[in-house]
C-alpha positions, -999 to +999 in steps of 0.1 A: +000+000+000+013+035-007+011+059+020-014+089+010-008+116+037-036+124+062-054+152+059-033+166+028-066+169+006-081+199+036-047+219+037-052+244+008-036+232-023-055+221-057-084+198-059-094+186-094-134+180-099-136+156-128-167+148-150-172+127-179-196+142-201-222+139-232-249+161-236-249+172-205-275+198-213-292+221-186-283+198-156-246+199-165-246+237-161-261+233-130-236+208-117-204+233-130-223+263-113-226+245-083-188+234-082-179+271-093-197+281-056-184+257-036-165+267-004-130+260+002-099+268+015-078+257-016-077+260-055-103+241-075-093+230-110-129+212-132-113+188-163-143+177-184-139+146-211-168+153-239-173+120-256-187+143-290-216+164-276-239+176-301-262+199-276-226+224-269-219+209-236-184+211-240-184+248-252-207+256-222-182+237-199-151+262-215-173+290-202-179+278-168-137+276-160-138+237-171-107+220-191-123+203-216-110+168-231-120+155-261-127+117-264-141+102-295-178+084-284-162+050-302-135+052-274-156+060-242-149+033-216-164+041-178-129+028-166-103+041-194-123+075-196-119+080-158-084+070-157-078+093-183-096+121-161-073+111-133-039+113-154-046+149-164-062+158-130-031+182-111-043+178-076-037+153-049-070+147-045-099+143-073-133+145-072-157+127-098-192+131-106-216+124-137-228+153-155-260+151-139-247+148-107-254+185-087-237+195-054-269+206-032-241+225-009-216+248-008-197+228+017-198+195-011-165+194-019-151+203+019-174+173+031-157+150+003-124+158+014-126+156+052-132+118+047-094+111+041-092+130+081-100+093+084-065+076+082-037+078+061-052+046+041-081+060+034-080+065-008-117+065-016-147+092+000-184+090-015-214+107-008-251+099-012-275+109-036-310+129-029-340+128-052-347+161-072-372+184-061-408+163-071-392+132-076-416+107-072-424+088-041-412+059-052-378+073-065-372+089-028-378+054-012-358+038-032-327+066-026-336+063+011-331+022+008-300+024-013-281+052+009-296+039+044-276+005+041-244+028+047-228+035+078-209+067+081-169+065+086-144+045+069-148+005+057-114-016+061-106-049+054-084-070+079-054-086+064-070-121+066-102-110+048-085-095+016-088-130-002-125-137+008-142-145-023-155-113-041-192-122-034-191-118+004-181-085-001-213-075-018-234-051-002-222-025+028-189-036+027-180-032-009-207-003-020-188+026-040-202+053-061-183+070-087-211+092-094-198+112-062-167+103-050-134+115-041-100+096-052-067+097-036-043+104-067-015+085-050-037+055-043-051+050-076-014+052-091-008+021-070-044+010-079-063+026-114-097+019-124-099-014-141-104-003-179-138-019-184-171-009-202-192-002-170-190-009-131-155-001-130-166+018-095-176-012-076-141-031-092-122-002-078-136-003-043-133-044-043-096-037-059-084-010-033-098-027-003-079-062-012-050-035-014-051-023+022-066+006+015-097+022+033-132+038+022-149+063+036-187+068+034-197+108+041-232+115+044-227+152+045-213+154+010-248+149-012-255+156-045-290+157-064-291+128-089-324+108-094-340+095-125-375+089-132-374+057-152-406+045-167-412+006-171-389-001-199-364+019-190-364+003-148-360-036-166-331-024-187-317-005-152-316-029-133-304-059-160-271-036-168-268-029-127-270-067-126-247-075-150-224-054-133-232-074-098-222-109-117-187-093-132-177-078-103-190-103-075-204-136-092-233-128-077-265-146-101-301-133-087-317-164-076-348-170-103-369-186-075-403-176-062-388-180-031-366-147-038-393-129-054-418-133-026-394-121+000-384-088-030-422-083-026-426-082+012-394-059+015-408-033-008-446-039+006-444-043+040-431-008+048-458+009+024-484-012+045-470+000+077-473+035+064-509+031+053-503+032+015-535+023-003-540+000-026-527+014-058-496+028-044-490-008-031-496-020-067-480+003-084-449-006-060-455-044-061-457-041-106-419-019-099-403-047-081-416-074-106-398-055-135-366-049-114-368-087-104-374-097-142-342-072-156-323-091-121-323-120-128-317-118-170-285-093-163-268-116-140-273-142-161-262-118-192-228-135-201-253-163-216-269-140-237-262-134-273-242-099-276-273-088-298-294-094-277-278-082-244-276-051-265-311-048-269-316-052-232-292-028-217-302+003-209-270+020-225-264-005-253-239-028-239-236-057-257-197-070-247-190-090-221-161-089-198-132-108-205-119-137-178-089-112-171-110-087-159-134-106-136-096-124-122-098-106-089-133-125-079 
């Protein structure tokens, strides 16, 4: 492990913000405007890779103070792109979002970087998302689940646990989010993003904690990012999130009633207690079918024909990953 240097991120300096970006459109203004205001006691640089915008996001990122890197859309990789990001990011410290990923503070970037007070292993911080102002109900619930799993403070793993098979880190223990996250540069030259098509942010948290280093969950540092997905749009969700899930971990969704009953009564049972009525319940119940049904197909994806996993994903992915990038499971 290579030492990082408590504390150097909060002691004035330069912090890079990094976004990857295509068509960013109004809510990428928002998200530079909000970086532009955020509070600190050190230089902030913003580098921007456009993957060929046609809607002038990356002109409208030269105007808001951002570096902007070109990147042909045929050479776009989640893990390359970042990497890239992080090669031509000057500070010690980098902070990564998605274009529609918005700060809801001034103290954002401050609340990022006062993870790594944490220990002098601690290489990754993220933050939670929030639901847009009149996000649905069932968009806040599900934010609320995802983000209430976390505990705040900094995730280790003991020397003996660093070989535990990938899939019993799922969960708590091996949740990162790129989406809003802070990188030590000096860890991730000892350990880059693996240069895969997508999940490359739960393979970097898997590949840094087998490497002694530490994550940091900050509840404090939130950004505004929610998506209102209609039916179509939740299956193909949640068979690329899956898909992800079997790369990283092995994990396959059990296709059992068994698992789908107990889905149901974990995304029912608090509605009831609440006094939901009947269509809300439905409406919930029909939500959690979908997820299930895109589940259980994306973990399964690798048996797929490429066309058709293309046709399934909800960003087009049709490869698979190769046996060399799923070696550390």
């Amino acid at each position: 492990m290579t030492p990082i240097g408590k504390g150097q991120a909060a002691r004035g300096g330069l912090v890079t913000v990094a976004i990857p970006v295509l068509n960013g459109g109004e809510l990428l203004t928002r998200t530079l405007q909000a970086i532009r205001a955020q509070v600190l006691d050190a230089e902030v640089e913003i580098i921007v890779s456009d993957s060929g915008s046609t809607d002038g996001s990356a002109q409208r990122a030269r105007e808001l103070g951002a570096r902007v890197i070109e990147v042909a859309r045929a050479d776009f990789n989640h893990g390359a792109t970042r990497n890239l990001l992080l090669r031509a990011a000057g500070g010690s410290h980098v902070a990564l979002l998605t274009q529609d990923a918005e700060p809801a503070g001034e103290r954002w970037l401050s609340s990022l970087l006062a993870g790594f007070e944490e220990g002098d292993d601690v290489a990754l911080v993220y933050g939670p998302y929030l639901p847009r102002p009149g996000a649905s109900p069932a968009v806040r619930r599900e934010l609320e689940r995802w983000f209430g799993m976390l505990e705040p403070g900094a995730e280790r793993l003991a020397a003996a646990e660093r070989n535990l098979p990938a899939v019993e880190l799922m969960g708590r223990r091996g949740f990162f989010s790129d989406a809003n996250a802070a990188i030590s540069r000096a860890a991730w030259e000892h350990v880059p993003f693996r240069e895969i098509p997508y999940a490359e942010d739960r393979a970097l948290a898997l590949d840094m904690l087998r490497a002694g280093y530490a994550k940091v969950y900050a509840p404090a540092a939130a950004v505004l990012h929610s998506h209102e997905y209609g039916a179509r749009q939740r299956f193909r969700r949640a068979f690329d999130e899956w898909r992800g899930l079997y790369d990283v971990y092995g994990w396959r969704e059990p296709a059992t009633p068994r698992r789908l009953l107990a889905q149901l009564r974990g995304e029912l049972g608090p509605l009831r207690r609440e006094g939901a009525g009947v269509a809300t319940q439905a409406r919930a119940g029909a939500d959690e079918l979908i997820r299930f049904t895109g589940a259980v197909l994306g973990s399964r994806g690798a048996l797929l024909p490429p066309a058709l996993r293309r046709r399934l994903s909800l960003e087009g992915r049709g490869t698979e990953w190769t046996p060399e990038q799923r070696s550390s499971r």
